[in-house]
C-alpha positions as CSV (number, residue, x, y, z in Angstrom):
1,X,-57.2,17.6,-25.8
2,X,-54.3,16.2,-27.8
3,X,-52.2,19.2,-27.8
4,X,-52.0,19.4,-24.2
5,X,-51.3,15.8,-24.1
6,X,-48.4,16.0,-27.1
7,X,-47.9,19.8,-26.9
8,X,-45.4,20.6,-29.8
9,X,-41.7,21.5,-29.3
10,X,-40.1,24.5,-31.1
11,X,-37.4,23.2,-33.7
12,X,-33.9,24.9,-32.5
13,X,-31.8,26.2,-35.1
14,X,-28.8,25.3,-36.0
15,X,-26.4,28.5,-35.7
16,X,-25.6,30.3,-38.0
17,X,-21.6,29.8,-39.4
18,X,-19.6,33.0,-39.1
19,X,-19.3,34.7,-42.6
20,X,-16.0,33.9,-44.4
21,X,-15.3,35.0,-47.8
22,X,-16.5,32.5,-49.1
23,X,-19.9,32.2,-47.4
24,X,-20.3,35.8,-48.0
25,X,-19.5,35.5,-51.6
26,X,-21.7,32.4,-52.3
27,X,-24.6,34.4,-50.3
28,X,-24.7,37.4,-52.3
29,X,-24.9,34.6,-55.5
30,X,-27.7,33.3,-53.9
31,X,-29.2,36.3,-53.2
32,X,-29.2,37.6,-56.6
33,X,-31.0,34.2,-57.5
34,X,-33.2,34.9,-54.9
35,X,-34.2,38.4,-55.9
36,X,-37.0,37.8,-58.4
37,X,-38.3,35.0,-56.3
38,X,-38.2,32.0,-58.2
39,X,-35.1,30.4,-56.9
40,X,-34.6,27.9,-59.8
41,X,-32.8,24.2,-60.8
42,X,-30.8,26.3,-63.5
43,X,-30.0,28.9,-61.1
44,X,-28.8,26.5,-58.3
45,X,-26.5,24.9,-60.9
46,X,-24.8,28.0,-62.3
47,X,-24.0,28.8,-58.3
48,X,-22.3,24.8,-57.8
49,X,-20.2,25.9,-60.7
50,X,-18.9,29.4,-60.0
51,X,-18.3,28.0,-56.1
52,X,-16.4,24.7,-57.9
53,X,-14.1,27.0,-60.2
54,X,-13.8,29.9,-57.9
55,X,-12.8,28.0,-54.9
56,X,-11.3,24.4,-56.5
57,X,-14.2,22.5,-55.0
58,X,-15.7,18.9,-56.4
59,X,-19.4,18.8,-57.0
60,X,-20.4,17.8,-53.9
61,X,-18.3,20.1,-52.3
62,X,-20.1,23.4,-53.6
63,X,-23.5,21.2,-53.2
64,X,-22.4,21.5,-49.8
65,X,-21.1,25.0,-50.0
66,X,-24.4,26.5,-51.9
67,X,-26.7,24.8,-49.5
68,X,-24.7,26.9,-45.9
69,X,-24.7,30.0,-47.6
70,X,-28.6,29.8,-48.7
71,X,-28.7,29.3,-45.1
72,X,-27.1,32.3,-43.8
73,X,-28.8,34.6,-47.0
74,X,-32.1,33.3,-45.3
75,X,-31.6,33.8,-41.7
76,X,-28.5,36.3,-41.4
77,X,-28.3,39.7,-41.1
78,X,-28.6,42.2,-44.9
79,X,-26.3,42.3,-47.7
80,X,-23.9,45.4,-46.6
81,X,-22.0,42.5,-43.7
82,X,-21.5,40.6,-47.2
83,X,-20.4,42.9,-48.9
84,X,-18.1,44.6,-46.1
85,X,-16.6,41.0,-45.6
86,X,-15.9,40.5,-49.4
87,X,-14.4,44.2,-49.9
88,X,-12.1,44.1,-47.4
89,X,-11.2,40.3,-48.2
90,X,-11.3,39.5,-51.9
91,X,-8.8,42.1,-54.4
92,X,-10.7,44.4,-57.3
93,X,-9.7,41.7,-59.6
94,X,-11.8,39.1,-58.0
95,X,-14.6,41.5,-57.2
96,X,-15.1,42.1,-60.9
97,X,-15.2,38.1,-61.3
98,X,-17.8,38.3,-58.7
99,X,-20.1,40.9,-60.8
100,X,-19.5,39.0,-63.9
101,X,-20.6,36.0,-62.0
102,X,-23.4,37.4,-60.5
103,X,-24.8,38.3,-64.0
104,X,-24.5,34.9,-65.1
105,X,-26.9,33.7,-62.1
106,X,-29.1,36.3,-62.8
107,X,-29.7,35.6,-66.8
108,X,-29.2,31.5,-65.9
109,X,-33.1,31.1,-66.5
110,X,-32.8,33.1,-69.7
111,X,-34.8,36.0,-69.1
112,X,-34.3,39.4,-67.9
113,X,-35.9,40.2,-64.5
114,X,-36.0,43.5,-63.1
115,X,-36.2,42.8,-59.2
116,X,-32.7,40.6,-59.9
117,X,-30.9,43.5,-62.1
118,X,-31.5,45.9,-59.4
119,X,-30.2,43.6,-56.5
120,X,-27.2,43.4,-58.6
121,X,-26.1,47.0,-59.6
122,X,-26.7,47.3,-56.0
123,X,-24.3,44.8,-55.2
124,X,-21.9,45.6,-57.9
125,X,-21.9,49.0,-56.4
126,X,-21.3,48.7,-53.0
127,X,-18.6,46.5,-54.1
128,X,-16.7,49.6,-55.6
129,X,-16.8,48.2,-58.6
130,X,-16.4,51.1,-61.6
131,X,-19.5,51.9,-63.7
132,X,-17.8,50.9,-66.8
133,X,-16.5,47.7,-65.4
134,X,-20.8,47.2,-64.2
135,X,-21.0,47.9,-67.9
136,X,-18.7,45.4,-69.2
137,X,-20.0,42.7,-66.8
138,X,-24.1,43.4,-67.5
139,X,-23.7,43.5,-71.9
140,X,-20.7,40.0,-71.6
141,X,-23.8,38.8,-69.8
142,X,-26.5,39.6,-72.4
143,X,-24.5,38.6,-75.6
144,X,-25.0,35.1,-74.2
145,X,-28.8,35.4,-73.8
């Protein structure tokens, strides 16, 4: 009886932002955070701060930043427009960075999980990035665990 007195409206979306660089950057970090499952405080934080040192951003800013690119990892289309975006964008040098920071997000919680160090070598492959540089990046990464 109610709901066909109060029937209930669908919630538009907002749409989505075309990717940029830095979207597309900030949501293959969150996607590696994402990729065990348990999105967490620690992981969140270790995101604001690559996005604030990589792109010159105050706090809020990559608060800001982080929160529109969880939004387009959730609700935009796979990885490989990412990772097309960021490898014809961003130079070898700052695709390294990328897979060095990507590691960090991934070990933020202190643990090794497998789901998230697969996500990432994928990642760090499509990137073109060189097997000893995926190397380099992954045991930098585990000397700090």
């Amino acid at each position: 009886m109610f709901s066909r007195l109060f029937p209930r409206r669908k919630v538009a979306k907002a749409p989505l932002p075309q990717p940029t660089p830095q979207l597309a950057l900030g949501a293959l970090l969150v996607r590696v955070a994402f990729a065990d499952r348990d999105y967490r405080a620690d992981e969140v934080g270790q995101i604001d701060r690559i996005l604030a040192r990589t792109f010159g951003l105050k706090p809020l800013e990559a608060a800001r930043l982080r929160a529109s690119c969880e939004a387009l990892e959730r609700d935009a289309p796979g990885t490989p427009e990412y990772i097309r975006i960021v490898r014809e964008e961003v130079d070898y040098a700052d695709r390294k960075a990328l897979g060095r920071a990507m590691w960090s997000i991934a070990l933020a919680d202190g643990h090794r999980h497998e789901e998230e160090e697969i996500q990432l070598l994928a990642i760090e492959t499509a990137l073109g990035l060189t097997d000893e540089d995926i190397r380099a990046a992954r045991d930098d990464a585990l000397k700090s665990l």
